[in-house]
Each structure stands twice: as structure tokens, then as C-alpha cells.
C-alpha positions in Angstrom: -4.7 -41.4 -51.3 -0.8 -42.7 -50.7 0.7 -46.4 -50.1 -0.3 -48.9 -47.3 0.2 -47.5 -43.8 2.8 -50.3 -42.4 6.2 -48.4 -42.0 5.5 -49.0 -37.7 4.4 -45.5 -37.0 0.7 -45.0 -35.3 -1.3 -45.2 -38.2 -2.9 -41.8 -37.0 0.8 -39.9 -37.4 0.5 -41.3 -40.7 -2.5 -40.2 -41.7 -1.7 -36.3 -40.1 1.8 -36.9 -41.9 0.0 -37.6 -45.9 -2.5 -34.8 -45.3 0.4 -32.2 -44.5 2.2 -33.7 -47.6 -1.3 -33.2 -49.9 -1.2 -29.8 -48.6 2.7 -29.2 -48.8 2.8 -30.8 -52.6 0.3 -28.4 -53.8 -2.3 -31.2 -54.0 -4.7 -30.1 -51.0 -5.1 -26.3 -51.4 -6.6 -23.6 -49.0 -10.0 -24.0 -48.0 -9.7 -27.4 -50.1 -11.9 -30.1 -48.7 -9.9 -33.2 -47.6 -11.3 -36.9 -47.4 -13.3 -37.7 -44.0 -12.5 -40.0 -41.4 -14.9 -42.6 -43.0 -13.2 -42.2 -46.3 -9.8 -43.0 -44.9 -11.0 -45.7 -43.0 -12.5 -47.4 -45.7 -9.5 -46.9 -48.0 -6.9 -47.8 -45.5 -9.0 -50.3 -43.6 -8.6 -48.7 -40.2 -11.2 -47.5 -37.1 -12.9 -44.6 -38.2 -11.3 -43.0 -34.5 -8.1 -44.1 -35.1 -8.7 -41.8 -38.7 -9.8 -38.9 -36.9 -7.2 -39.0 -34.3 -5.0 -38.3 -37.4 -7.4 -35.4 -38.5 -7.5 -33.8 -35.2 -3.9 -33.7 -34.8 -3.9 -31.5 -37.9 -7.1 -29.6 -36.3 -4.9 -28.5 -33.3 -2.4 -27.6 -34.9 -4.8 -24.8 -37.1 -3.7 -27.0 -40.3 -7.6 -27.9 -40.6 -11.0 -26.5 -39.6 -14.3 -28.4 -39.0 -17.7 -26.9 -41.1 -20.2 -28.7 -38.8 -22.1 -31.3 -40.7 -19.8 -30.5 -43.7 -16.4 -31.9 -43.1 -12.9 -31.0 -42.9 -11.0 -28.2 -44.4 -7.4 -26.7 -45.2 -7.2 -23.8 -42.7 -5.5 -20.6 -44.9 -2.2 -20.4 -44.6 -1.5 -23.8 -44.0 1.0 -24.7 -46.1 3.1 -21.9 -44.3 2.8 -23.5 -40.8 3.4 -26.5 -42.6 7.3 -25.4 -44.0 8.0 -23.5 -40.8 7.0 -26.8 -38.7 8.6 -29.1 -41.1 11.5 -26.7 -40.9 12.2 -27.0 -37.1 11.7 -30.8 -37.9 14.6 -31.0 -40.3 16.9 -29.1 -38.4 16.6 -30.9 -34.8 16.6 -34.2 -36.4 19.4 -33.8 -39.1 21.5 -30.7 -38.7 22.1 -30.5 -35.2 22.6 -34.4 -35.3 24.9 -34.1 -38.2 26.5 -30.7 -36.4 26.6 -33.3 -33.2 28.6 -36.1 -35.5 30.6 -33.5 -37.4 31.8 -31.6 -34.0 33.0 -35.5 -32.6 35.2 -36.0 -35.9 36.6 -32.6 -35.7 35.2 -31.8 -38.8 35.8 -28.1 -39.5 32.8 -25.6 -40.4 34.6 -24.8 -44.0 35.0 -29.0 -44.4 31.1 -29.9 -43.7 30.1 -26.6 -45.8 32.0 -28.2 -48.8 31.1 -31.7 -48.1 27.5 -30.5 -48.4 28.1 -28.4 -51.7 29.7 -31.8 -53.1 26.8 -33.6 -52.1 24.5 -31.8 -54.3 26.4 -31.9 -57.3 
């Protein structure tokens, strides 16, 4: 599974937050079974509810299905909802913020687009 849950997020958005990584790192595949609210539990030392409040999140959001009696599953096409969601993420909490900061220092368009090309050299 991944590191302590301690960074002072609900443990459940954690939880929801490693699956989606799993699935987005190639680790958790389509149809791929993930671990069950016990398993998490037991590994992370949590309630079993506050586990599958982190499963369900995903389950609403038609990142996982339920197989009665069987367990949990990576809905297809997951991974895509998964970069489109994460996409809308990125954007309203770094570029418009940085689009924000840039427009209050009068930072030109041609100026942040080659402060950004630097940046990944």
C-alpha cells in the first residue's frame, strides 16, 4: 500500500487519493481488483467505515464498481476520468493561481511562457 496516512487530510480523501494514484501509475489496471475496506483498515489501522468512505468516493465518481459479495473493482476507463479530473485539479489550483500572481506583477504572457520553459530545463 503507500506511507502512513498523517499529512492532516481525512484519512478517507486519502485513501480515494492512493487508489486514483494505483490506478493512474499503471499499478491498479481495468477491471483490477483493489484491496477491501478491511484490508485498508488493518494496514493503515483505521475504522473499516472510515475506509469505505474512501472507496465510495471513488464508487460515485464511476472510478470503481461493487461485484456483490466479491469486492471492489477498477471501472473501464478509469484511468481516463482520472487525467481529465486530475486535469481540472491542476489547472484551478495552480495555473489560474499562478495566472492570478502573474497578472498582479505585471508579468507579461511571453515572460511567464519563458519562465516556464526555463523551469524545465
Amino acid at each position: 500500500m503507500c506511507e502512513p496516512m498523517n499529512d492532516g487530510r481525512p484519512i478517507f480523501v486519502q485513501i480515494a487519493e492512493h487508489i486514483e494514484n494505483e490506478i493512474l501509475g499503471g499499478s491498479l489496471e481495468e477491471l483490477a481488483q483493489v484491496p477491501s475496506t478491511n484490508q485498508f483498515a488493518a494496514f493503515y489501522k483505521i475504522n473499516p467505515a472510515t475506509a469505505a468512505k474512501g472507496v465510495n468516493v471513488l464508487v460515485n465518481e464511476g472510478i470503481l464498481f461493487k461485484k456483490r459479495g466479491i469486492g471492489m473493482f477498477v471501472a473501464e476507463h478509469a484511468r481516463e476520468k482520472l487525467i481529465e479530473k486530475r486535469k481540472k485539479t491542476f489547472f484551478q489550483d495552480y495555473v489560474a493561481a499562478m495566472l492570478r500572481e502573474a497578472e498582479k506583477l505585471h508579468i507579461e504572457k511571453e515572460t511567464l511562457i519563458q519562465m516556464i520553459e526555463d523551469g524545465q530545463k
